[in-house]
Backbone as ProteinMPNN parsed JSONL, in Angstrom:
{"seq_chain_A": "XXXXXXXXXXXXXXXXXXXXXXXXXXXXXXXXXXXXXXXXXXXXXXXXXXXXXXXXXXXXXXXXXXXXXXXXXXXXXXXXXXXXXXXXXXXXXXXXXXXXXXXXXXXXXXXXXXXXXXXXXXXXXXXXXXXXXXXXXXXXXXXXXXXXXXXXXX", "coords_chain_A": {"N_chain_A": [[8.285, 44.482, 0.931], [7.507, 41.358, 2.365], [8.487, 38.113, 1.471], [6.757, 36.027, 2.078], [4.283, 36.801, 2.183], [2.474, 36.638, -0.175], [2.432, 34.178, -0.31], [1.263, 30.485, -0.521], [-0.897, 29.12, 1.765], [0.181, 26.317, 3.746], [-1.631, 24.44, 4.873], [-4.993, 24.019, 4.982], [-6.873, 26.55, 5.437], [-9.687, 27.603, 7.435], [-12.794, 26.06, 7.5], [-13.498, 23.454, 5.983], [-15.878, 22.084, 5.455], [-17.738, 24.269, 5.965], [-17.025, 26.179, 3.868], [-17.044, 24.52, 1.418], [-20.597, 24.337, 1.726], [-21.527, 27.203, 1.653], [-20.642, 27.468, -1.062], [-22.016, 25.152, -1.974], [-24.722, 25.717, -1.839], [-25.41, 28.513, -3.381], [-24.377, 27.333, -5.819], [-26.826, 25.62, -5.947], [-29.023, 27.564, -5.751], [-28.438, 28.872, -8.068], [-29.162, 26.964, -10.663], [-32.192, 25.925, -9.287], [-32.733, 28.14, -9.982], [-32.958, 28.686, -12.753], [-34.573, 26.107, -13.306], [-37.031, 26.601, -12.16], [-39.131, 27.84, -13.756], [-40.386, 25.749, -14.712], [-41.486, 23.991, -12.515], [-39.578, 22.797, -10.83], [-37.316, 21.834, -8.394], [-33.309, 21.38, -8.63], [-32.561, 19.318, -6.975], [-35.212, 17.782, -7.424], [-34.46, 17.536, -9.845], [-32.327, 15.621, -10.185], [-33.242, 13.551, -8.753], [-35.34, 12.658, -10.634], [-33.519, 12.007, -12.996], [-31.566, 10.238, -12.338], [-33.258, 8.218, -10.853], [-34.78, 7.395, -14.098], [-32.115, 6.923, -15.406], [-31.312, 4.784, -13.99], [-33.843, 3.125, -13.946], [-36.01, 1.41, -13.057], [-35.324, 0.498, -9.219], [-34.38, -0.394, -5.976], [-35.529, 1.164, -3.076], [-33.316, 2.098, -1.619], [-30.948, 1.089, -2.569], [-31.015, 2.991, -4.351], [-30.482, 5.427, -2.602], [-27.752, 4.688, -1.937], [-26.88, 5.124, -4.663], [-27.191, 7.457, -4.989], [-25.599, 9.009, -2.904], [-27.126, 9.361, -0.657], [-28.638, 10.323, 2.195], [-31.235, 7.26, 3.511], [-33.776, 8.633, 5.135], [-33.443, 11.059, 4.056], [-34.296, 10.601, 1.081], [-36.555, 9.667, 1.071], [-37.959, 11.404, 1.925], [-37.487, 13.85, -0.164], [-38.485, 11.714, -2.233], [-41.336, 11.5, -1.922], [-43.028, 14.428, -2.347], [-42.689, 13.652, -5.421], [-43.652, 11.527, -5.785], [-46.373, 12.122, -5.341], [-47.105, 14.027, -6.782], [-46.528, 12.332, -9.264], [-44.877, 12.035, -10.637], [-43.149, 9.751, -10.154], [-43.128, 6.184, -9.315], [-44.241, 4.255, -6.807], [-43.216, 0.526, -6.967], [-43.843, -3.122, -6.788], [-41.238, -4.881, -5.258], [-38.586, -7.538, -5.746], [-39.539, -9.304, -3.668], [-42.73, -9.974, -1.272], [-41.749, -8.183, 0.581], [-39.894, -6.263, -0.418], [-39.473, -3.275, -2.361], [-39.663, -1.303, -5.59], [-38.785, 2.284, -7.122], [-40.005, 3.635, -9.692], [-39.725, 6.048, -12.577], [-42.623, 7.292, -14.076], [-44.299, 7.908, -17.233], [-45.258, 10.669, -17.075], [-43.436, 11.821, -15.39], [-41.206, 11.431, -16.688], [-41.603, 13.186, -19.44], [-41.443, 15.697, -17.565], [-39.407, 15.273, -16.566], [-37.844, 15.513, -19.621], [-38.86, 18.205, -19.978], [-37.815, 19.88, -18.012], [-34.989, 19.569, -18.594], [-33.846, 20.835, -20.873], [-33.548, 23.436, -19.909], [-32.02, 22.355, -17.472], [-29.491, 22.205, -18.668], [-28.875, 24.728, -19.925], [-28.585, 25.951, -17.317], [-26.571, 24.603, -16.376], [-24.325, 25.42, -18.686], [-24.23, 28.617, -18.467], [-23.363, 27.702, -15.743], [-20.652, 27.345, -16.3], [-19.734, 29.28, -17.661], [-19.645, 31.036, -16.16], [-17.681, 30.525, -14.033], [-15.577, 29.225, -15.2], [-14.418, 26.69, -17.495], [-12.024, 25.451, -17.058], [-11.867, 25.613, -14.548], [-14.405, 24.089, -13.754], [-14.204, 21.698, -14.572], [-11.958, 21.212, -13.023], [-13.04, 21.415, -10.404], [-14.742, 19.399, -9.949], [-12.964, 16.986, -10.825], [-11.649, 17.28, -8.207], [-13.601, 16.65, -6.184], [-14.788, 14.223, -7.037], [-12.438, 12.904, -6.572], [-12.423, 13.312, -3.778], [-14.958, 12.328, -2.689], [-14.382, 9.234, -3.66], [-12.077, 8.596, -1.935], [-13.926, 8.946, 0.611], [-16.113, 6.915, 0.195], [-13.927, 4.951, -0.16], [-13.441, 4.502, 2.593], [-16.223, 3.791, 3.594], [-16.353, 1.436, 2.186], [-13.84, 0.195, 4.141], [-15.029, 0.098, 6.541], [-17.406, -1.683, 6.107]], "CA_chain_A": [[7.244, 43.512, 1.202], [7.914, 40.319, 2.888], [8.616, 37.259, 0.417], [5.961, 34.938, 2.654], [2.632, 37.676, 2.239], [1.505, 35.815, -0.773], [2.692, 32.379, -0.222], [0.174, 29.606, -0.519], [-0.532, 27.934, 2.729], [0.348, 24.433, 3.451], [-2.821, 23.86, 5.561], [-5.936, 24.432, 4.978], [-7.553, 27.884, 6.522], [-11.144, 27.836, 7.608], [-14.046, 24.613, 8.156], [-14.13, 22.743, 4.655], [-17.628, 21.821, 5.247], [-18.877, 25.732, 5.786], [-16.681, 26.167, 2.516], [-18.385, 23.822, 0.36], [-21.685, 24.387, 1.739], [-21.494, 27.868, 0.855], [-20.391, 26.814, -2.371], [-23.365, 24.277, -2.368], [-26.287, 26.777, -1.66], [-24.912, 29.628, -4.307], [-24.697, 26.865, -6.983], [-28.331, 24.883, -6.221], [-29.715, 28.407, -6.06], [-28.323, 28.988, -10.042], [-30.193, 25.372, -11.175], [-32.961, 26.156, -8.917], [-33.56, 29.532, -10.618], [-33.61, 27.793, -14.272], [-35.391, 25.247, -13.197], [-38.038, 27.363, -12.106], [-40.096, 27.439, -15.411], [-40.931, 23.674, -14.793], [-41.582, 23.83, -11.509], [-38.564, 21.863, -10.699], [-36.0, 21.922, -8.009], [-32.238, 20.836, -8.983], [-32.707, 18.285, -6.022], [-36.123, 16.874, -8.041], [-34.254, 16.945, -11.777], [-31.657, 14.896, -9.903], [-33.779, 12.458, -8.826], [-35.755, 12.483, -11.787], [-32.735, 11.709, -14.297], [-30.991, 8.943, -11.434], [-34.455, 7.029, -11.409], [-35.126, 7.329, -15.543], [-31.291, 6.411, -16.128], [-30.921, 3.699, -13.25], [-34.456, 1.972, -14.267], [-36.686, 0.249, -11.287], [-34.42, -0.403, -7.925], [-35.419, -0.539, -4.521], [-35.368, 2.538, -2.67], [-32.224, 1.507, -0.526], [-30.194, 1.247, -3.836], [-30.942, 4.504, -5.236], [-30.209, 6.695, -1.542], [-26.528, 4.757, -1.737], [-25.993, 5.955, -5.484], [-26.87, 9.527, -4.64], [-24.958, 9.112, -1.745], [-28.147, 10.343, 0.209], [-29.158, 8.927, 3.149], [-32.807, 6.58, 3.431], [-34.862, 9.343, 5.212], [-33.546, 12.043, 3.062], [-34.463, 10.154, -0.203], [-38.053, 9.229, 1.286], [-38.6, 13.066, 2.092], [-37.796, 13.762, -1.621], [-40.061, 10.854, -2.835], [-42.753, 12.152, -1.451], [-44.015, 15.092, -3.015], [-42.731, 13.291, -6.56], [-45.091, 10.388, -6.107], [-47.872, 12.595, -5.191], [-46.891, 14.791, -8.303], [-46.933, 11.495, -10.372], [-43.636, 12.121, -11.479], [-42.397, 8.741, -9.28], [-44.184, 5.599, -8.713], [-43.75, 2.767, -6.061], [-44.317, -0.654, -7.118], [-43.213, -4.261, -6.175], [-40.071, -5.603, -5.76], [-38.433, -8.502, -6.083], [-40.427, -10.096, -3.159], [-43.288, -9.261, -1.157], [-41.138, -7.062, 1.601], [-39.352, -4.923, -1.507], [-40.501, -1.608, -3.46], [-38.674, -0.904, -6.331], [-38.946, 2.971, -7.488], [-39.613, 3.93, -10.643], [-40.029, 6.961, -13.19], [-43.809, 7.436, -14.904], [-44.488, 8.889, -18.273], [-45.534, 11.926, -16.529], [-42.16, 11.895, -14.746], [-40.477, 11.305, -18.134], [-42.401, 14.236, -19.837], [-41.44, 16.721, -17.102], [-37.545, 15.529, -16.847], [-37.658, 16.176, -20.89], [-39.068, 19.71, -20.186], [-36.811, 20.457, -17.432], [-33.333, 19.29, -19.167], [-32.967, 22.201, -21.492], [-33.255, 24.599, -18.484], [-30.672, 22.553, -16.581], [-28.471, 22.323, -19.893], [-28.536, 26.301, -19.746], [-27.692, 26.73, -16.148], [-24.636, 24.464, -16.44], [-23.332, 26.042, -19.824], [-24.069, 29.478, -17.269], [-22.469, 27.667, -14.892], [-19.407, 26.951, -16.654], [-19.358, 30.284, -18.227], [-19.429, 32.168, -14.74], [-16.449, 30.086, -13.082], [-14.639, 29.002, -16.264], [-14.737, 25.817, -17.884], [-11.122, 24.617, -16.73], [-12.346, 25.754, -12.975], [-15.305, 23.363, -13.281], [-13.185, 20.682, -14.261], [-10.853, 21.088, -11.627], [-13.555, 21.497, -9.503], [-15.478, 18.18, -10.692], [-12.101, 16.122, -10.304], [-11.407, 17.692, -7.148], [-14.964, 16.31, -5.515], [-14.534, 12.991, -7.248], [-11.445, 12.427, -5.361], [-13.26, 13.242, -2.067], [-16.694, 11.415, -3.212], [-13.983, 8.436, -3.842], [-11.672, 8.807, -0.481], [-15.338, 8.45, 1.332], [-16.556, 5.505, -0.501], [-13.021, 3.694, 0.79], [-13.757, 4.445, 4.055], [-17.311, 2.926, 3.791], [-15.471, 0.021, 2.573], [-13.019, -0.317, 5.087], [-16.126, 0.11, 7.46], [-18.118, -2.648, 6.246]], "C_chain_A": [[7.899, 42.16, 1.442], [7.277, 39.288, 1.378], [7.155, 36.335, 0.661], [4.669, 35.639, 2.472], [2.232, 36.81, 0.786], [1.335, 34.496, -1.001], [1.098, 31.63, 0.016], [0.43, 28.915, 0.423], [-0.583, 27.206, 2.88], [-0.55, 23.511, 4.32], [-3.554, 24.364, 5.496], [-6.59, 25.429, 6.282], [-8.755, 27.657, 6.523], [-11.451, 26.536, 7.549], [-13.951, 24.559, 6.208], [-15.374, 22.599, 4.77], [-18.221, 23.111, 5.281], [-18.548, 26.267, 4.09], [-17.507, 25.711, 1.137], [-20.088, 23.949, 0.739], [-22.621, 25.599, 1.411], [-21.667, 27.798, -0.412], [-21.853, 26.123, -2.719], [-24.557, 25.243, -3.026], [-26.113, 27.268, -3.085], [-25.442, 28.209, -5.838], [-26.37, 26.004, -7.232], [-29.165, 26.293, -6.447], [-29.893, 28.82, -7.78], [-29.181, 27.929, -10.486], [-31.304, 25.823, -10.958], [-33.558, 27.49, -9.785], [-33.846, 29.165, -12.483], [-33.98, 26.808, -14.129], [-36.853, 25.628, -12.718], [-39.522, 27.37, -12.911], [-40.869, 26.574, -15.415], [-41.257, 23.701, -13.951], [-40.42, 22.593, -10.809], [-37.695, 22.507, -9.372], [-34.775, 20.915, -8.626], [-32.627, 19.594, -7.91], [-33.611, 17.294, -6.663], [-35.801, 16.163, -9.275], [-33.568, 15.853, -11.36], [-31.999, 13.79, -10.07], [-34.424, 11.919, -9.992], [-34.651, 11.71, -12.539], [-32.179, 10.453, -13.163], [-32.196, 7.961, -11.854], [-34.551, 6.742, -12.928], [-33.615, 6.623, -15.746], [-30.957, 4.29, -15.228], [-32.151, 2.529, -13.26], [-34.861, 1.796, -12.71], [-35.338, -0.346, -10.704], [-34.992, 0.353, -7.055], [-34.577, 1.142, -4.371], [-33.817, 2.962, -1.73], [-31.067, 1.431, -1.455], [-29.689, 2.789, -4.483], [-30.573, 5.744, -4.178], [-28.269, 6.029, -1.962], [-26.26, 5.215, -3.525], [-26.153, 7.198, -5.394], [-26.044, 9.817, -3.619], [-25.729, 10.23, -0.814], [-28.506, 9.204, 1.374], [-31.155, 8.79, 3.081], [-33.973, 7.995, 3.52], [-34.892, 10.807, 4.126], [-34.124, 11.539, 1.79], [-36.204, 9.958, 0.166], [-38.696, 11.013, 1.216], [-38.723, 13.731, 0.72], [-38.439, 13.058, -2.62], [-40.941, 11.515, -2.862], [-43.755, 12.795, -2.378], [-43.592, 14.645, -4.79], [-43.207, 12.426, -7.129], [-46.307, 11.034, -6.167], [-48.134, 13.597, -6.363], [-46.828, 13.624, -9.27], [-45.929, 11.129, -11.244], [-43.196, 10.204, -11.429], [-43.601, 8.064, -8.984], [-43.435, 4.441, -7.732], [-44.07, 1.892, -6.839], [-43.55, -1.833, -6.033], [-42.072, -4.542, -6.715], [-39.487, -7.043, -5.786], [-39.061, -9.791, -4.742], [-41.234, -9.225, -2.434], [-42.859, -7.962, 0.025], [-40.583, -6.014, 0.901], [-40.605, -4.28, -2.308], [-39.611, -1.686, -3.92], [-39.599, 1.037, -6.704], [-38.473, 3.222, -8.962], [-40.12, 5.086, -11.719], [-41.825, 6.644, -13.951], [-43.307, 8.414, -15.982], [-44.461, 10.294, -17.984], [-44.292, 12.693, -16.586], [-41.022, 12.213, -16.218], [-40.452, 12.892, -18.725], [-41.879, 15.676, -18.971], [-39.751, 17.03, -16.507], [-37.526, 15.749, -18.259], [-37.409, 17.697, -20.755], [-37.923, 20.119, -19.24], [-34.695, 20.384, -18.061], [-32.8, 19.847, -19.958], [-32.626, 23.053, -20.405], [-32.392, 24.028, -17.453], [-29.48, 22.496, -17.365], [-27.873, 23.682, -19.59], [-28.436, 26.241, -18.415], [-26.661, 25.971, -16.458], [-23.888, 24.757, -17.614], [-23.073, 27.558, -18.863], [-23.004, 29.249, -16.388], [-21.187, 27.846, -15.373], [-18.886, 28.351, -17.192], [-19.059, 31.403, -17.092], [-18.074, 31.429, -14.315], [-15.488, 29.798, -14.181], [-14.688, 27.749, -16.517], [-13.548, 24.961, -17.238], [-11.817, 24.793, -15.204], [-13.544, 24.993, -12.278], [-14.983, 21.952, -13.618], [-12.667, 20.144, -13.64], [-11.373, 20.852, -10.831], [-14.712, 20.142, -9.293], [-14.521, 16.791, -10.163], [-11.655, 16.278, -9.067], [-12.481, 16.675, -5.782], [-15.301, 14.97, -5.999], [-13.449, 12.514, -6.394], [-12.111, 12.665, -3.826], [-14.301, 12.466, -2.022], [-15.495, 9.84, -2.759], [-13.166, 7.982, -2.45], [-13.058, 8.603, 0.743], [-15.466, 7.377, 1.061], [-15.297, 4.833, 0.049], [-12.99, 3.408, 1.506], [-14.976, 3.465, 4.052], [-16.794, 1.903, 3.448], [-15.042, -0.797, 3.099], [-13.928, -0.862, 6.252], [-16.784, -0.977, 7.872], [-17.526, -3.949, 5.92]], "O_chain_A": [[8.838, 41.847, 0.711], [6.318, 39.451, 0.624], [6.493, 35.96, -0.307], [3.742, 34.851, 2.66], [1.242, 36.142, 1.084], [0.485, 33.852, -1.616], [0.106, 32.111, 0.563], [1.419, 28.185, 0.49], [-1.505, 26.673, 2.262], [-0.404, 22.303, 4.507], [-3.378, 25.52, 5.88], [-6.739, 25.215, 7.485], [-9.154, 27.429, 5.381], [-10.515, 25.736, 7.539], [-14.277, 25.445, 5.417], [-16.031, 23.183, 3.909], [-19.267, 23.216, 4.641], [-19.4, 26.632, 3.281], [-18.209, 26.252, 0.283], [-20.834, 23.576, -0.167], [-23.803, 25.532, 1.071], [-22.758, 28.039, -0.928], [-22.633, 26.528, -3.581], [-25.044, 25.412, -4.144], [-26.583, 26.583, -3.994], [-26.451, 28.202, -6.542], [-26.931, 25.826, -8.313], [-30.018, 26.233, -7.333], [-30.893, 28.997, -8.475], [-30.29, 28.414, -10.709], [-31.893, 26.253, -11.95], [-34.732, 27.655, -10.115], [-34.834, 29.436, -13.165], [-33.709, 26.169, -15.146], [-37.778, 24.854, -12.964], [-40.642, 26.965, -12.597], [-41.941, 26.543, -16.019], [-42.174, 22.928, -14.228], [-40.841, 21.536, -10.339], [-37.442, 23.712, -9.41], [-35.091, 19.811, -9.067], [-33.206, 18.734, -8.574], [-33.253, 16.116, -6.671], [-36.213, 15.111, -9.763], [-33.92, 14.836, -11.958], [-31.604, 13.001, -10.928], [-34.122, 10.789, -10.376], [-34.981, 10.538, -12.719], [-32.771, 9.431, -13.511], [-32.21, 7.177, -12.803], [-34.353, 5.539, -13.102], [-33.758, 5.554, -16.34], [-30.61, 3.201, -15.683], [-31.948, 1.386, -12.851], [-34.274, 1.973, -11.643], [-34.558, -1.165, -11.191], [-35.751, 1.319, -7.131], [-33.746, 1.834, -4.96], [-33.491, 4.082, -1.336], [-30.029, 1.812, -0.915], [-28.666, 3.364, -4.854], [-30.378, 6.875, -4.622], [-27.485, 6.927, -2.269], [-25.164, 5.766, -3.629], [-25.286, 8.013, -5.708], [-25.759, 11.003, -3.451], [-25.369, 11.328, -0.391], [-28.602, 7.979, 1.451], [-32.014, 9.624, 2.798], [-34.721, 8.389, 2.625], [-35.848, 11.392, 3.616], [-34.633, 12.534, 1.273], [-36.997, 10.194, -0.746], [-39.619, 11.529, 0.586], [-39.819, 14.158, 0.357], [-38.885, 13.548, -3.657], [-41.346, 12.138, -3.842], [-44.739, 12.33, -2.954], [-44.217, 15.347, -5.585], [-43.339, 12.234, -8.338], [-47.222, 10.652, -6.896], [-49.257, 13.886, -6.777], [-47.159, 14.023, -10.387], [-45.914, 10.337, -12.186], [-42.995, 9.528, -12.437], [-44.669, 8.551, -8.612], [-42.337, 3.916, -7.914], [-45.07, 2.073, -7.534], [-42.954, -1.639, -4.974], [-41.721, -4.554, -7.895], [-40.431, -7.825, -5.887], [-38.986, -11.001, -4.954], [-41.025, -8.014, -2.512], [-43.58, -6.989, 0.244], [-40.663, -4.88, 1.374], [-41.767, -4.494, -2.654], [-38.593, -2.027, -3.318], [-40.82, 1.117, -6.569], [-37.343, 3.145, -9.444], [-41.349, 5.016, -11.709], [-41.997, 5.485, -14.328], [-42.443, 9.288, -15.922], [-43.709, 11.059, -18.589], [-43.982, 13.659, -17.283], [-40.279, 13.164, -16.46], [-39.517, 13.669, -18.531], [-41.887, 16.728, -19.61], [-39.122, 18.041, -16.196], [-36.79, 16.735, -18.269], [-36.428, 18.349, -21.114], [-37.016, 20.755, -19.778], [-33.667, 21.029, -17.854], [-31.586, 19.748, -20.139], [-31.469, 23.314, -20.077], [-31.943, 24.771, -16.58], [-28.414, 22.729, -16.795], [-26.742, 23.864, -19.141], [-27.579, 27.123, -18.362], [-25.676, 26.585, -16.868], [-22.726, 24.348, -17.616], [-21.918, 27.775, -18.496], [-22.052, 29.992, -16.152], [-20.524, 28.653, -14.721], [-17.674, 28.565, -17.167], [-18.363, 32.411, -17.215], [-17.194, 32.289, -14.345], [-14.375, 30.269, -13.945], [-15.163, 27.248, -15.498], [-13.852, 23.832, -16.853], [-12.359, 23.76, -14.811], [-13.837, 24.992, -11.082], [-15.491, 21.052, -12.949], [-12.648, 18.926, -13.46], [-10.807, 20.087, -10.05], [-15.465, 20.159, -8.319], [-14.925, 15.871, -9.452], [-11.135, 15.242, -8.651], [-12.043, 16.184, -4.741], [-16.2, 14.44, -5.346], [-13.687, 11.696, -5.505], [-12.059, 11.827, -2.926], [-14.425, 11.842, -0.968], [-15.689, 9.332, -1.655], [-13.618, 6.998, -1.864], [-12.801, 7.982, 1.775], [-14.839, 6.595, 1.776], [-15.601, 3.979, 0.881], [-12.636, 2.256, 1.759], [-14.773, 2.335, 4.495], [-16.626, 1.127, 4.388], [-15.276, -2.004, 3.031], [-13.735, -1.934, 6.827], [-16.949, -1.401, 9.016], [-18.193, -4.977, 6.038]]}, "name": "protein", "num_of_chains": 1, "seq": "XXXXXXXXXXXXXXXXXXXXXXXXXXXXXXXXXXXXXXXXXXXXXXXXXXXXXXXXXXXXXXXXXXXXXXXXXXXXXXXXXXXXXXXXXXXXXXXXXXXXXXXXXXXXXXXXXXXXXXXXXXXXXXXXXXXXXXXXXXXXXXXXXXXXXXXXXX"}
């Protein structure tokens, strides 16, 4: 057997983005399926726990810390204002909205946050705990390598 058949190659094989997006699906589907119970998607707890920890800010604030863009974040508003979870109000003049969590909202990120507790102990127990680590610091360094660029950008 040739020395080079299991060598690790020194350039990446295949589309990173079909890679991770794979990756993506598979893991929102795990969340998504214990989040279920609540009527929750992983996408809604998200928002949910961002708004409740980040407090009233405009809507323009809260797409650049998810690193979501405007219309995507409005499309997920949506049905979480009309669910009560999420309210608009005023912001700091009369052209701003700030978004911010309701009781309701509160009440139904409580209920959902055991059931995403248990998928990511799941999670961690299906891939391995160092492998979600790795895989955590791995996607911080890329999250972070982005963000310099927008930097450089603006």
């Amino acid at each position: 057997m040739n020395a080079d058949t299991h060598a690790t190659p020194t350039t990446p094989v295949g589309c990173t983005n079909f890679k991770l997006r794979q990756l993506t699906r598979r893991v929102t589907q795990h969340y998504d399926q214990h989040l279920a119970g609540v009527g929750l998607k992983i996408t809604q707890y998200s928002l949910l726990t961002h708004v409740d920890r980040l407090g009233p800010l405009a809507p323009g604030d809260l797409a650049r810390r998810m690193d979501m863009g405007a219309s995507t974040l409005t499309r997920n508003l949506q049905p979480m204002i009309a669910a009560g979870w999420l309210a608009m109000g005023e912001g700091a003049d009369a052209r701003s909205r700030t978004v911010h969590i309701t009781d309701a909202g509160r009440e139904m990120r409580r209920q959902a946050q055991r059931r995403w507790k248990a998928a990511q102990v799941a999670l961690n127990d299906k891939l391995g705990a160092a492998t979600v680590l790795a895989l955590h610091e791995l996607l911080d360094q890329g999250l972070a390598a982005f963000h310099e660029e927008d930097n450089h950008d603006h």
